[in-house]
Each structure stands twice: as structure tokens, then as C-alpha cells.
Phi, psi and omega in degrees: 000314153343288178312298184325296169309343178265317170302276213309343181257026199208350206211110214301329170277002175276335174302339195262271205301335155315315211274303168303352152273339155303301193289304192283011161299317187306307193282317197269359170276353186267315198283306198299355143282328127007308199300309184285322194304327210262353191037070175211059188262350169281351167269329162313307183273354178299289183318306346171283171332285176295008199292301175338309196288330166259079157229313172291301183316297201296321175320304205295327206249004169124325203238148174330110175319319162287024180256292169308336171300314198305322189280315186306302183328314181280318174308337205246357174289295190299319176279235206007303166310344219231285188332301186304307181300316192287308213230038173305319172324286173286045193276311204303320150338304200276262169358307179278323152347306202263359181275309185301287188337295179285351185262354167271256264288325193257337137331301147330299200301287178317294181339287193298347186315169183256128178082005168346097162235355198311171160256078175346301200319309190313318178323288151347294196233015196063176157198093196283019158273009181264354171291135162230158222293001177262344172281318189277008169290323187270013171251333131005266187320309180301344165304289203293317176284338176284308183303287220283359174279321181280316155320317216268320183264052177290321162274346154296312164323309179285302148346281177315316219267343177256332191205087184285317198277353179280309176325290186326331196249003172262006178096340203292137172265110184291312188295325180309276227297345186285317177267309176330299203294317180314321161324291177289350172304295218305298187331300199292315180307316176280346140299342183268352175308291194257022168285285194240035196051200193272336169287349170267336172329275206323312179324268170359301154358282187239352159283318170312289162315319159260032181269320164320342206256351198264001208245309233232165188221315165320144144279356160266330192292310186277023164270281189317310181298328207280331210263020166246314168304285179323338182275301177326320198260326150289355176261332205281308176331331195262306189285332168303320201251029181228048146242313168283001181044068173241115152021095180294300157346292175310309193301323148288357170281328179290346167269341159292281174004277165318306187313283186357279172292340168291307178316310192283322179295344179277338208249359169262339173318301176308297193313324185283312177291335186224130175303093174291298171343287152315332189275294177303342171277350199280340167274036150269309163310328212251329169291306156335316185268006178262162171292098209272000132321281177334302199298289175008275187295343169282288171328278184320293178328271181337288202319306208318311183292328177283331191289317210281315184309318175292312164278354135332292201315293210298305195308302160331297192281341177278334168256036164069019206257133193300347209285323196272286204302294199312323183289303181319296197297348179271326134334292195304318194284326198264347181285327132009256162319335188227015150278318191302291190323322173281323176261045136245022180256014162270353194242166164345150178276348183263334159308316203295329192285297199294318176295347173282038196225335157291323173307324219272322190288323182281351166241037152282325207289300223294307194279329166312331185273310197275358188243325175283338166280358198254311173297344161279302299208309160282005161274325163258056173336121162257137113011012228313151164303102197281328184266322168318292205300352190257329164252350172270006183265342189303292177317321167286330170305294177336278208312316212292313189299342170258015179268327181291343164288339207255359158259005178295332199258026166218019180275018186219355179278338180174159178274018182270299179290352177253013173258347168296301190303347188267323188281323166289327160309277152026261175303333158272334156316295193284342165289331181293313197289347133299335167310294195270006162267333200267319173307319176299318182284334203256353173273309203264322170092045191215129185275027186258352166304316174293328158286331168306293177340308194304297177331261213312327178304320193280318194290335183287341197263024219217289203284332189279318195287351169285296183333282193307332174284319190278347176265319188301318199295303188295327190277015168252319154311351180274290162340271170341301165312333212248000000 
């Protein structure tokens, strides 16, 4: 594990590569619950298969292979799709046709190349040490389009995916939304291409999630658990298969696998042992009574901020920069804040008044920590990469911004929620203040813009956390009075 740890803090592709199994974790824990809910993970690997054939087409002619991947995925997403709905008699049939079908055209296709060197095998079975830093910006970009699409269609999504003729009578047009998603399988699938390949996808896919399904009763909570297991199976994979120099691809899947089957034996252990019945209905009831507009919108925030923290993390650190590691952590802090925040919205408005006095304490901490990394950071001045910093802070406005709309029209109902509405207020501050530190470092060519951000980040989260203390303080007094 030594060894491991030592490449990664030392050596740029184990760094590309952690990073690029963090980032496709995010698409395959948001789409592979989908997958598994609707039980289509054989039109999943379908797509999955066929991939092979514009992969092969784009190698013969010249252009990256993952371009042709991108394009076929969506093309056989759609025919896969159009199969399924239409032709059902003959689904298993076609589907396995078009599964064989495309991975002989792109075998041909490589054969015939002219100067034919390719490693079939990386196709196949991946290689996720061969990313490099410009693949993880579109696996990134590709993140980032999957979420705000489940976003925005989330309860149609759910809808198609548990009761389609209920969808129909509620108005949703299901076949559009029924190919949109397949559209989003195909995306996650060409990110998962070169993590473990094209014969592996489908695992990946679909272990995480359903070791998550065994847990979780939500489909966002088992969105969130399946892309933190999917993180779990790709880091512990890479550092297990790089001191024995093993096929990183294969190792993370026999390491999903395994969790996979340890889970189901507890969970037939529990079953035996415990009424799950009685336990699931009294937490349904016990849910029931909270305000599931609120819960939601906490649930939602919460993914948004842990998927940014992390690529905040990585980025930050590959381009040295105080603004992104100070954003992350403040991320990280706020991400805290609206896990607290989701379980104390079940308790008394005056517990709820009180935990904010907790709130308040972890993002004094929080801020204390972002000012002492931006004061080591000027004890050792770096350069930071001025264009990383412009776009991953970019990327973080966005995410912030639909977090802070989406918490706006509850910001005034209680202090459990304007203490959420103050940490997403925040985080859009503080993503512009990365902006004009990454415009500042690329005019002066200098780390002290980025370091003042870093600073000026900890006194905005240090004045939110006097806010939240000083409401919390008035609304116990309120209580007390009444």
C-alpha cells in the first residue's frame, strides 16, 4: 500500500488515473441505479458490446477511438431502444445480433487497419493507467450532462422506470424519456470504456448499485451510495493491482464482485434474524411525517457537493492551486452541513434551533482548516495552472448555482435550512472567487491572486458560521419565549 501511495503523490499517470476512476464513478452510480431498478442491464451490455464496431470504424479511418465509441453508443442506444419498445417477441434475439454483430465489425475494422498495432486487449478489458489528462476533462464534461439531465427529468425517470403505463396516464411521453435515458446508459458506457472495457462494463455498472439497493429503499440515496461504492472499487483496485502488476480493470471488478457476494450473505443473515418488515414500515412512517420538499432538496445538494468536492480535490491538487483545495474543503464542510441537516429535519424545531449551534461550530472548524492550508501554501508559493482553475471553478459555479436556486424558496422556514441556504450561498461566492483568482494568476503569472482567494475563502465561511450561530442563538430564544 506504501508503494501505492507513493506513485500517486509522485507520478502523473497513477494520478490521471485515481482521478478518472473518481470521476466515472459519479455517471456510473447515478445511471447503473437506473439500470438496476428497471432490469436492463442485458440492453445495457447490449449497447456495451456493440460499441466495439464504431471503435474499430474510427481506428480504420484515422480518428480516436473513443469518438467512434461515443457515436456508435448513441447510435445502437437508440436502435436498442426503438427494439425494445417495438419488437418485443424478438427483443432477446435482435439485441443479442446486434451484440455479436457490432463487436465482429470492429474487430474486422482493427484487422484491416493499415500498420494494424492496436492492443485489442486495452478494448476489452481497459486500461485505466493510460488516461490522460485531457480524457478527464470530457469525463468530467460528461458528468456534469448526466446529473443536470437526471436532474432536471428526475421524476419522469422514475416513473418510466417503476410503472410505465402509470407514466402514460400521468401524461409523460415514455418512449421519448425511455431512449433519453438509454442516451444516458450509452454516455456512462464510453466513460467506463477505458476504466475496465468493453467486456467489463456491464459489472461496474451494475455492482455498485446493486450492492446499494440492498441498503437503501430511496433511489437518490442509492444513486449516492452506488457512486461512493463505485469510488470504493476503483481506488481499492488500482492500489491492490499495482504492487503485483495486475490488470487494473479485471481487479476492480473481482473487487466489486466480492463486496457484492459478502453483501447478500449479511443480508440473507439479517433477514433471517431481523423482521425487515416491521423495520421498513415504522421507517416509512417515521419519514412520512417529514417535509419531503425539504428532504429532497437536501438529498439533492448533498450528491451535488460531494461529486464537486472531489473533483475540486483532485484538480486542485494537480494544479497546485489554494483557491480549488480552500473551495474543496469548503465543500467538503458544507457537504457536513446538509447530511446534519437531512437528519435533523425529523426532530423538534427547537432541537433543530439547537443543532445549529453545531452547524455553526463545524463551519468555524471548517474555516480555520481553509486559512491554515492557504498559509502553508505561502509558505511554499506554487504557480498554480491557471487554466484548470478556470475551468474547474467554472464547472463548480454551475453545480453551486442550481444548488443555491434550489434552496432559495426555503431559506426563510427554519434555521436548519437557511443554514443549508447560507453554505450554498457561499459556495457560489466563492466559485467567482476562484474565477477572478484563476484570471489573476493567468495576467500576472503569479500565486499570490490565488492565494489571497484562498484567504478571503476562509473569513466568507468564518462570517456564515457567526451568522448561523447568532439565528440559531435568536431562534432558541424564540422557542423559550413562546
Amino acid at each position: 500500500m506504501s508503494s501505492f501511495l507513493e506513485a500517486v503523490s509522485s507520478q502523473p499517470f497513477m494520478q490521471n488515473a485515481l482521478a478518472g476512476g473518481l470521476l466515472a464513478s459519479v455517471a456510473c452510480g447515478a445511471i447503473g441505479s437506473y439500470v438496476v431498478v428497471k432490469r436492463i442491464g442485458y440492453l445495457a451490455g447490449g449497447i456495451a458490446h456493440a460499441v466495439l464496431g464504431g471503435m474499430g470504424i474510427a481506428y480504420y479511418l484515422g480518428r480516436p477511438p473513443i469518438e467512434g465509441a461515443l457515436v456508435s453508443a448513441l447510435v445502437f442506444a437508440f436502435i436498442l431502444g426503438w427494439v425494445s419498445l417495438r419488437m418485443q417477441q424478438q427483443e432477446d434475439t435482435i439485441i443479442g445480433a446486434l451484440w455479436a454483430g457490432g463487436m465482429a465489425v470492429g474487430i474486422l475494422f482493427i484487422s484491416q487497419t493499415p500498420g494494424y498495432n492496436v492492443d485489442l486487449m486495452s478494448f476489452l478489458f481497459g486500461n485505466i493507467l493510460m488516461i490522460a489528462s485531457d480524457d478527464l476533462y470530457w469525463i468530467a464534461g460528461l458528468d456534469v450532462l448526466i446529473l443536470l439531465i437526471v436532474f432536471l427529468f428526475y421524476k419522469q425517470f422514475i416513473a418510466v422506470s417503476f410503472d410505465e403505463e402509470f407514466a402514460r396516464l400521468r401524461g409523460i411521453p415514455v418512449e421519448r424519456f425511455y431512449l433519453l435515458f438509454l442516451s444516458l446508459v450509452a454516455l456512462t458506457v464510453v466513460i467506463l470504456i477505458q476504466i475496465v472495457g468493453l467486456i467489463l462494463v456491464i459489472a461496474l455498472l451494475t455492482l455498485p448499485a446493486a450492492i446499494a439497493g440492498q441498503y437503501v429503499r430511496s433511489l437518490s440515496l442509492m444513486m449516492f451510495l452506488a457512486t461512493l461504492l463505485g469510488m470504493l472499487f476503483t481506488t481499492g483496485g488500482l492500489a491492490l493491482s499495482y504492487q503485483p502488476d495486475l490488470p487494473p480493470g479485471p481487479t476492480i471488478i473481482l473487487l466489486a464482485g466480492a463486496f457484492y457476494l459478502v453483501s447478500l450473505v449479511l443480508n440473507q443473515i439479517k433477514k433471517k434474524n431481523l423482521n425487515i418488515g416491521s423495520c421498513c414500515s415504522s421507517l416509512e412512517k417515521e419519514f412520512s411525517q417529514v417535509d419531503e420538499g425539504k428532504r429532497k432538496i437536501l438529498i439533492w445538494v448533498l450528491f451535488i457537493n460531494l461529486t464537486m468536492f472531489f473533483v475540486e480535490g483532485i484538480y486542485g491538487w494537480f494544479a497546485q492551486s489554494s483557491a480549488l483545495m480552500a473551495d474543496a474543503l469548503d465543500m467538503l464542510g458544507d457537504a457536513a452541513i446538509y447530511g446534519f441537516s437531512l437528519y435533523v429535519i425529523r426532530l423538534h424545531p427547537i432541537w433543530q434551533s439547537r443543532a445549529g449551534f453545531i452547524k455553526g461550530i463545524i463551519m468555524g472548524v471548517f474555516a480555520i482548516s481553509v486559512l491554515f492550508g492557504a498559509m502553508y501554501r505561502a509558505l511554499d508559493p506554487v504557480v498554480p495552472e491557471a487554466t484548470t482553475m478556470g475551468i474547474v471553478g467554472g464547472m463548480a459555479l454551475v453545480a453551486n448555482l442550481i444548488c443555491a436556486v434550489l434552496l432559495l424558496g426555503f431559506k426563510d422556514t427554519d434555521i436548519n435550512m437557511r443554514s443549508a441556504w447560507l453554505c450554498s450561498r457561499n459556495d457560489v461566492l466563492a466559485n467567482i472567487g476562484v474565477l477572478l483568482a484563476a484570471g489573476g494568476v493567468a495576467w500576472t503569472h503569479s500565486h499570490w491572486p490565488d492565494l489571497i482567494v484562498g484567504v478571503a475563502l476562509s473569513a466568507l465561511i468564518l462570517k456564515s458560521s457567526i451568522e448561523i450561530l447568532r439565528d440559531a442563538k435568536l431562534e432558541m430564544a424564540n422557542h423559550q419565549s413562546t
